[in-house]
C-alpha positions in Angstrom: -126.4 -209.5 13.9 -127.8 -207.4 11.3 -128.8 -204.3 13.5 -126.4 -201.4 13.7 -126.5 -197.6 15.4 -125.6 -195.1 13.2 -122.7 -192.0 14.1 -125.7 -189.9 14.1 -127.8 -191.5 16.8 -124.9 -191.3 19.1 -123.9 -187.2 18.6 -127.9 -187.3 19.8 -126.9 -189.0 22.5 -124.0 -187.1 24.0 -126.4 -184.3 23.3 -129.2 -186.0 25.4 -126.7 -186.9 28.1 -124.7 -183.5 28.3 -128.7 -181.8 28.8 -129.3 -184.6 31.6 -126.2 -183.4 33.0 -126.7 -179.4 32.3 -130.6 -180.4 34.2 -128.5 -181.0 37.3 -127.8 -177.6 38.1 -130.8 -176.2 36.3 -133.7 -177.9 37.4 -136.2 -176.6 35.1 -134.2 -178.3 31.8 -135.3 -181.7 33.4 -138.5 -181.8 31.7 -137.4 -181.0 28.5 -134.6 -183.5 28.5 -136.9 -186.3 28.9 -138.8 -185.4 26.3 -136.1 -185.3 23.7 -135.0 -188.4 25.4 -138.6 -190.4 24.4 -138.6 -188.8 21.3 -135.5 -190.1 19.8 -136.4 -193.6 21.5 -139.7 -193.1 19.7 -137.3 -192.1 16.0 -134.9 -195.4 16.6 -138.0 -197.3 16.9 -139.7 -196.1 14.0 -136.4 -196.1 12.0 -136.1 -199.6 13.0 -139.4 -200.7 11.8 -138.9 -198.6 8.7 -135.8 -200.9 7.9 -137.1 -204.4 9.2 -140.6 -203.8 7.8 -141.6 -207.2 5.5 -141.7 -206.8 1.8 -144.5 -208.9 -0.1 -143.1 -211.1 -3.0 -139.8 -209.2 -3.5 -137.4 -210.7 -1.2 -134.9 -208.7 1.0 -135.3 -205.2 0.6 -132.0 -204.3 -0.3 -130.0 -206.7 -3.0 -126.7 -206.9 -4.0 -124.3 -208.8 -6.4 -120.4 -209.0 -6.6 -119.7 -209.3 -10.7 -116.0 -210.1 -11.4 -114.5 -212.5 -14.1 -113.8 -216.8 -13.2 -110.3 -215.6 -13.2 -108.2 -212.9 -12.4 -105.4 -211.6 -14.3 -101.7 -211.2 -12.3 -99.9 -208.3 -12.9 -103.3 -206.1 -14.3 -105.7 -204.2 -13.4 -109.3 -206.5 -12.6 -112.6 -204.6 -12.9 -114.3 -205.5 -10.3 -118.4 -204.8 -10.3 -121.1 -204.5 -7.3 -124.9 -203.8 -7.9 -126.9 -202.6 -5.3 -130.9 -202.2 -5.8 -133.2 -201.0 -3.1 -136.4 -202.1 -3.1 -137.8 -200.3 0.0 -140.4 -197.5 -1.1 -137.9 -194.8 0.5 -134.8 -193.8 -0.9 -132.0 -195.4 1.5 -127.8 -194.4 2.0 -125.2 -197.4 2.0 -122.4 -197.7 2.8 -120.6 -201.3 1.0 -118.0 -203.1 2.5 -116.4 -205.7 0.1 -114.7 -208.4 2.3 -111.6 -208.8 -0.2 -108.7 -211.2 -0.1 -106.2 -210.5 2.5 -103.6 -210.8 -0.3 -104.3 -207.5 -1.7 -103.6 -206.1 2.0 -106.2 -203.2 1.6 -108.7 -201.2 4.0 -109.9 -199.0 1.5 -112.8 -201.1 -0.2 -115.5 -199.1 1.6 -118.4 -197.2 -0.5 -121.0 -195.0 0.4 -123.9 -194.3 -2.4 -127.7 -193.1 -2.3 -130.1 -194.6 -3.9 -133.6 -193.5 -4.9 -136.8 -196.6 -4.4 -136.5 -198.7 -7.2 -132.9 -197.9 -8.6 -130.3 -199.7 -9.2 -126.5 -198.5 -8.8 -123.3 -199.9 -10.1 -119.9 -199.4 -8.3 -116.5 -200.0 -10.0 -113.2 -200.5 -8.6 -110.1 -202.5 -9.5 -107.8 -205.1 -8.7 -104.1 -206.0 -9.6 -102.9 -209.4 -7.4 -99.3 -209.6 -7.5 -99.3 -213.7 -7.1 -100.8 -216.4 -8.6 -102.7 -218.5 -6.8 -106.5 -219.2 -5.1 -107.7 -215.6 -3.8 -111.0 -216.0 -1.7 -113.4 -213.3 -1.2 -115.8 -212.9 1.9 -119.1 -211.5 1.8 -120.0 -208.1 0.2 -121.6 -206.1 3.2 -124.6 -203.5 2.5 -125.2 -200.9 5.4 -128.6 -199.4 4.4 -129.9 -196.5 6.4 -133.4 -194.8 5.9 -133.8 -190.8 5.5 -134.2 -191.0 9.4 -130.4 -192.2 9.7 -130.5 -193.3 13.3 -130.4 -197.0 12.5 -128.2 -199.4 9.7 -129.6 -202.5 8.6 -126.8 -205.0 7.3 -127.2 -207.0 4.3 -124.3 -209.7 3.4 -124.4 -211.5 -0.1 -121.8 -213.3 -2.1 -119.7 -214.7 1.0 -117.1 -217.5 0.2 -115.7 -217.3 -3.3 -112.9 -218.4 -4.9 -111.4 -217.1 -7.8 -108.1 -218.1 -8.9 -105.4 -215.8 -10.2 -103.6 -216.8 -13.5 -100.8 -215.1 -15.0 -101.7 -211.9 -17.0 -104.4 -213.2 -19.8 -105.4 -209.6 -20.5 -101.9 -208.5 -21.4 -102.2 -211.3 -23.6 -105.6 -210.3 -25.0 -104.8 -206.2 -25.6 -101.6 -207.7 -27.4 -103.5 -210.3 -29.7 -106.4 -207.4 -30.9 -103.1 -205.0 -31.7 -101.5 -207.7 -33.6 -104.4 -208.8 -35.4 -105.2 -205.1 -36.2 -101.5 -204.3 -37.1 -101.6 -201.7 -34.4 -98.8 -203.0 -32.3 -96.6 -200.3 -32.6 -98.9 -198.0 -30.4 -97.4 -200.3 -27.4 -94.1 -199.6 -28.4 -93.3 -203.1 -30.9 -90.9 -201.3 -34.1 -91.9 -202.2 -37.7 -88.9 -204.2 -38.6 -87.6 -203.6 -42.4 -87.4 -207.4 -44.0 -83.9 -208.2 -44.9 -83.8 -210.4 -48.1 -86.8 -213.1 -48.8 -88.5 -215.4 -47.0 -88.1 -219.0 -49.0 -91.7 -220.5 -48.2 -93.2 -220.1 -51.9 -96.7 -219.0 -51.7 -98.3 -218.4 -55.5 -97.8 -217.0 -58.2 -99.4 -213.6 -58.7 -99.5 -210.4 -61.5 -97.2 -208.1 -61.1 -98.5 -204.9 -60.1 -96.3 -201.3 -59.6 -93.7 -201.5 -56.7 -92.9 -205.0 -56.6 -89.4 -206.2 -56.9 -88.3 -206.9 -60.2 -85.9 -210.1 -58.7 -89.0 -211.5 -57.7 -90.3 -211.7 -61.6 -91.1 -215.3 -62.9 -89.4 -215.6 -66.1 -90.7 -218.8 -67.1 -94.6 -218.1 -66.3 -94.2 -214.4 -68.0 -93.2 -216.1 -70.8 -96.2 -218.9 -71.0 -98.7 -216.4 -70.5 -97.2 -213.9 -73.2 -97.4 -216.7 -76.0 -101.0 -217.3 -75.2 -101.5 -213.2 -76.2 -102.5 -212.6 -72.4 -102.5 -208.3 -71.7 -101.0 -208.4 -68.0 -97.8 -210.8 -69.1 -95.6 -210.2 -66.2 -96.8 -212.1 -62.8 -94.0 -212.4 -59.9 -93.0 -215.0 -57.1 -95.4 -214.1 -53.9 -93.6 -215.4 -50.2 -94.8 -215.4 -47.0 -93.3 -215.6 -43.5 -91.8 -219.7 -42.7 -94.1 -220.9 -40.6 -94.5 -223.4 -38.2 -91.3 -222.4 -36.6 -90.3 -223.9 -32.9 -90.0 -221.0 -30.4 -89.6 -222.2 -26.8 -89.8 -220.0 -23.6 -87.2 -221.8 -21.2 -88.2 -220.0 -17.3 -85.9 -219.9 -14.8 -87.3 -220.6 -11.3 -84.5 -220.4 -9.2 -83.5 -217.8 -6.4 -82.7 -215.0 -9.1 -86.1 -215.3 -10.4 -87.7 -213.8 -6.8 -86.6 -210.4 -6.7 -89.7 -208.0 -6.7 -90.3 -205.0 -8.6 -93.6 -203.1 -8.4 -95.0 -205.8 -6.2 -94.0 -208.4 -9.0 -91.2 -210.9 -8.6 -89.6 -211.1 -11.8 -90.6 -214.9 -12.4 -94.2 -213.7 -12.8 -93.5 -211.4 -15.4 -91.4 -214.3 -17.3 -94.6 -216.0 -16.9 -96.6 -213.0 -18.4 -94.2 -212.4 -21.2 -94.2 -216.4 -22.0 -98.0 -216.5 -22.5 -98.1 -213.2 -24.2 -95.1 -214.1 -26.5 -96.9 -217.9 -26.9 -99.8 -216.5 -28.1 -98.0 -213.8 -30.5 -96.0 -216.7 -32.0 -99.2 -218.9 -33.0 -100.8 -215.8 -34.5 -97.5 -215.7 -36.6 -98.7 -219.3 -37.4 -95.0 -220.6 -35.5 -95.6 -223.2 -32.8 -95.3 -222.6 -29.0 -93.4 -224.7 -26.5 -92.5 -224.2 -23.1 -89.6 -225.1 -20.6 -89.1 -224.6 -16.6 -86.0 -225.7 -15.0 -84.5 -225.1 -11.8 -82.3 -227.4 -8.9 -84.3 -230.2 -10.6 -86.6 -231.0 -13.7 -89.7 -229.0 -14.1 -92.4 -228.9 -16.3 -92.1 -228.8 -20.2 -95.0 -228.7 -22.9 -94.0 -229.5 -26.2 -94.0 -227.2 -29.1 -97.4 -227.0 -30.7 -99.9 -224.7 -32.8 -103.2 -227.0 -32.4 -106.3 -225.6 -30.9 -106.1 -225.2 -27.2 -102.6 -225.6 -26.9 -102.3 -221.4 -25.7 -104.5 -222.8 -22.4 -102.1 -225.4 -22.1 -99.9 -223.4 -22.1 -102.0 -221.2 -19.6 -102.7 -224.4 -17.0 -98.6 -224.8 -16.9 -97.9 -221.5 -15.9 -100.1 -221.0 -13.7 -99.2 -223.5 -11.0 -95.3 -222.9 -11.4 -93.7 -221.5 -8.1 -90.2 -219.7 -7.3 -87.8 -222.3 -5.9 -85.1 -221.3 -3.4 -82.2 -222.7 -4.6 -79.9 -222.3 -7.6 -80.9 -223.3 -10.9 -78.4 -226.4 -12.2 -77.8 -225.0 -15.9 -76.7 -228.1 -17.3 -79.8 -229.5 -16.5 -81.4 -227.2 -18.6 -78.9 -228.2 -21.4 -79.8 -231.7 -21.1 -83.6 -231.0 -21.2 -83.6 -229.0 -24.0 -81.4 -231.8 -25.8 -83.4 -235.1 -24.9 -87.0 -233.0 -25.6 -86.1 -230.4 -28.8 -85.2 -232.4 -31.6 -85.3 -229.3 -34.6 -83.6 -226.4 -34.4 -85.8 -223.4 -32.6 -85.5 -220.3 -31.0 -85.1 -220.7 -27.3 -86.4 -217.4 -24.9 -84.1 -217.6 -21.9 -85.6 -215.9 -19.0 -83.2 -215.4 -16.1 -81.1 -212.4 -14.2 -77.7 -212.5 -14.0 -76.5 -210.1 -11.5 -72.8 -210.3 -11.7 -70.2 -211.7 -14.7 -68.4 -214.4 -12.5 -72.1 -215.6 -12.4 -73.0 -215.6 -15.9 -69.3 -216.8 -16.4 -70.3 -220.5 -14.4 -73.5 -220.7 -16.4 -71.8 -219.3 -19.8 -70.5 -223.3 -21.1 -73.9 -224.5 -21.2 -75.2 -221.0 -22.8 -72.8 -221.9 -25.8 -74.3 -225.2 -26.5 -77.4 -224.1 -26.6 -76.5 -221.6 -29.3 -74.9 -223.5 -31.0 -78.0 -225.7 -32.1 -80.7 -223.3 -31.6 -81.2 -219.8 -31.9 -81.0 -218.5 -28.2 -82.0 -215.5 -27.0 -80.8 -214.5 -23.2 -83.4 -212.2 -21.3 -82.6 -210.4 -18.2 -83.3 -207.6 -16.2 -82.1 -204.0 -15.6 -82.4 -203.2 -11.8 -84.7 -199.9 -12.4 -84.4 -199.1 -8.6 -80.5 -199.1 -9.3 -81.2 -196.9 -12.2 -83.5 -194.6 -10.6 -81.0 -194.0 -7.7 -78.4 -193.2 -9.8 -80.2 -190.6 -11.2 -80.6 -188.8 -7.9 -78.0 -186.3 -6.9 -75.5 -187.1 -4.6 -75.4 -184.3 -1.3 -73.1 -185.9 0.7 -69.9 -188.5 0.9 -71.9 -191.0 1.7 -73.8 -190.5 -1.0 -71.2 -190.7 -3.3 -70.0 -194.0 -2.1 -72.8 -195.6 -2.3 -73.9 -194.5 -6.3 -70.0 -195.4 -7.0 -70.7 -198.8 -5.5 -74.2 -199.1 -7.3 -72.4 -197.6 -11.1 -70.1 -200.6 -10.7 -73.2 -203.1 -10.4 -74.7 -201.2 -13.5 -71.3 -201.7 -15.3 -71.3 -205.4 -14.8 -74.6 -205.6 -16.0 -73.4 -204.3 -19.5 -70.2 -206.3 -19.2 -72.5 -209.3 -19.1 -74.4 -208.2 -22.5 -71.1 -207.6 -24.0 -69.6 -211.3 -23.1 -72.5 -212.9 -24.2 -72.1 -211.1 -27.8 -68.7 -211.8 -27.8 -69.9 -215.5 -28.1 -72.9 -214.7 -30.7 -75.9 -215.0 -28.1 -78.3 -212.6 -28.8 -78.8 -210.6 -25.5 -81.8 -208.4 -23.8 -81.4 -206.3 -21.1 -84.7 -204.9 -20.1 -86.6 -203.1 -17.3 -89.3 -205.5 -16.0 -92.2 -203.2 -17.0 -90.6 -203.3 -20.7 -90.3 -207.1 -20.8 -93.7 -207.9 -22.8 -92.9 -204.9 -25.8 -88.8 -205.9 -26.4 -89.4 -209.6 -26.7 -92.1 -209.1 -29.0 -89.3 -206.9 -30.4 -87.0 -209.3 -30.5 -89.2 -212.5 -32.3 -89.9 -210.3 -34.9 -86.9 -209.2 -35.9 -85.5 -212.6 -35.9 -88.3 -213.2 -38.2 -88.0 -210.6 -40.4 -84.3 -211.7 -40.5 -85.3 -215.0 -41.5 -82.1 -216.0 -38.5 -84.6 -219.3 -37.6 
């Protein structure tokens, strides 16, 4: 049914009826009544017709079009785009209804615009899904309503889509224009000082005011002086060691699900992998990728060829929280049988208390000891936050004594990890992205791979 009545034909009503009911005890209103009665009969009709009217050769009278990307983007903002053009001859109101998925668990996607005969108006909102996964839209409703206002004609385009949600490719994206433009440090990433020389010769170059003197070439100065050339002195030019391993190893298990800011903290391991992936092939290193958790999951290679970033993509996006917890010495045995070369290996997990980390810790050292392992986990900022709250009564007091100690272990657990030379990273969840990006690049400009 496409056929509505508007709030303002029924406040005429109540009117209509409270004057029937007024003409009860005065007769002479009776009259009257009835002909405000047929009039607005007479207005709904010609409302009506106003809004069913044919148009020639244009269509329906009122067109709309939901414009939002192939994919959306977990963890981010989506722009999200509805055009609405009125072809009647009249300008019209509207009110839009966009039928969104249930998974965003929202009323509010309700709009109300006027638009003059011929226009065209654009409506912008946003999105941000908090799982991966197959979201499927429902139609996008347009309530148009002549000057009259009595009647709403519905108009429903765009019904049944399905748009799938992949981790966050547009944190990806504003991190690959930054790094390309050598504008990461407006997102927090620190330029790291370079500690020594890198030992990947490059060429041979003049020298020119400010290079290092230890980087003169003795034997090339002197070739070039004996042939009378002006500009004698030319120096040793290095570049970064590329095509370095660096492999994201995600833990799926039970740890992995707590939530913050509607996120579990696997999905932003997943957005920090793709986001560090792609950092580390723009550093010309290679990418690889590793998911473990009571049993084997998926692992991709490491790799700089074309289109290896939307393998990378494709893996991530179907992996799912398990339940149960993750067998470490699987993880060990993986990473043996499947990385032959020494890399650095991105450990995403959460370790809540030390005994934990303390069963785990064994297979930890191993790792190190042939790679270069970095452990990521996370602060509890909720922790954090009430901590930071004052304390008005004994109960109070308990309860932030009981929630300093879990704060304390969380630090004892970076400290016993150092004490075994594993690089550590505690982090708040919405600071992931920024300190491993951190992190990578100081190991490079360390030259620790």
């Amino acid at each position: 049914m496409s056929f509505f009545l508007t709030r303002r034909f029924f406040l005429l009503l109540v009117v209509l009826i409270t004057g029937f009911a007024v003409a009860f005890f005065l007769p002479w209103l009776l009259g009257p009544v009835r002909v405000a009665g047929l009039l607005l009969g007479a207005l709904v009709g010609l409302d009506a017709a106003l809004l069913y009217a044919p148009t020639k050769g244009q269509g329906a009278p009122v067109f709309g079009r939901r414009v939002l990307g192939d994919k959306l983007a977990n963890g981010s903002e989506n722009d999200v785009e509805l055009y609405l053009e009125n072809r009647y001859r009249f300008a019209i109101q509207t009110e839009t209804i966009d039928e969104i998925p249930h998974q965003f668990q929202r009323r509010d996607v309700l709009f109300k615009a006027a638009i003059k005969p011929g226009e065209t108006q654009v409506i912008r909102y946003q999105l941000r899904p908090t799982k991966r996964g197959e979201y499927e839209f429902g139609a996008l409703n347009i309530y148009a309503a002549s000057p009259l206002g009595l009647v709403r004609r519905r108009f429903r385009y765009d019904a049944q889509r399905v748009v799938p949600v992949y981790p966050s490719f547009l944190q990806m994206r504003q991190y690959e224009l930054l790094a390309i433009h050598n504008r990461l440090t407006e997102v927090g990433v620190k330029r790291i000082r370079r500690v020594g020389h890198s030992q990947e010769f490059e060429q041979i170059r003049p020298y020119v005011a400010g290079d290092d003197p230890r980087t003169l070439n003795w034997k090339a100065t002197a070739r070039r002086a004996s042939t009378g050339e002006a500009d004698a002195l030319v120096v040793n030019h290095f570049q970064d060691e590329r095509a370095q391993p660096v492999y994201c190893l995600i833990d799926k298990g039970r740890v992995m699900r707590m939530p913050f800011d509607g996120l579990s903290l696997l999905d932003y391991a997943i957005n920090a992998t793709l986001v560090l992936s792609n950092i580390a092939l723009l550093k010309h290193d290679k990418a690889g990728l590793i998911t473990f958790s009571n049993k084997p999951g998926a692992a991709l290679l490491a790799d700089r060829r074309p289109g290896h970033l939307l393998k990378i993509l494709e893996v991530l996006y179907r992996q799912k929280t398990q339940y149960l917890e993750s067998d470490f010495a699987l993880l060990y045995a993986t990473v043996r049988a499947r990385v032959q070369q020494r890399s650095l290996l991105v450990l995403f997990t959460n370790f809540e208390t030390l005994h934990g980390l303390q069963r785990q810790l064994p297979y930890l050292r191993r790792l190190a000891q042939d790679h270069l392992l970095l452990v990521v986990f996370f602060e509890n900022t909720e922790l954090r936050a009430y901590l930071g709250a004052p304390a008005e009564t004994t109960e109070d007091v308990y309860n932030q004594t009981i929630a300093e100690k879990f704060a304390q272990e969380k630090r004892q657990i970076v400290l016993e990890l150092q004490r075994y030379g594993i690089h550590t990273l505690l982090t708040a969840p919405k600071d992931l992205n920024v300190n491993t990006i951190n992190k990578y690049l100081e190991f490079k400009a360390r030259g620790l791979l």
